[in-house]
C-alpha positions, 0 to 999 in steps of 0.5 A: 785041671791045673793046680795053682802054685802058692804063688798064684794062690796068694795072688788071688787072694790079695785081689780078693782082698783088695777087692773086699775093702768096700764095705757091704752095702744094700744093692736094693738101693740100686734102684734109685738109680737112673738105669743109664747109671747102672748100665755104666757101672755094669760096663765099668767093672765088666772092664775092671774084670777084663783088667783082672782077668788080663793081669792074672793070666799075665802073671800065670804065664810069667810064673809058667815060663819061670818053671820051664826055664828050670 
């Protein structure tokens, strides 16, 4: 299992953060959408996890090559 620097630590946790600062709802209160809504929300932070995914593995190898390099 690789262990993660500080570094890739700290940018995990600043995307938590940023992904916290909505404030806590009540999700029963999804069904008073159209199920075509939720289908298109789902989809929209699906990729929005796509984009995440894709930065984080960005900035690993990045941090990687950086250690290789030395």
């Amino acid at each position: 299992m690789h262990k993660l620097t500080k570094r890739q630590s700290n940018l995990i946790a600043g995307a938590g953060t940023v992904l916290n600062i909505a404030p806590k709802s009540n999700f029963g209160r999804l069904r008073q959408f159209d199920r075509t809504d939720v289908a298109a929300l789902r989809g929209d932070w699906e990729k929005v996890g796509g984009d995440l995914r894709a930065a984080i593995d960005t900035a690993i190898a990045a941090i990687q090559r950086e250690g290789d390099s030395k």
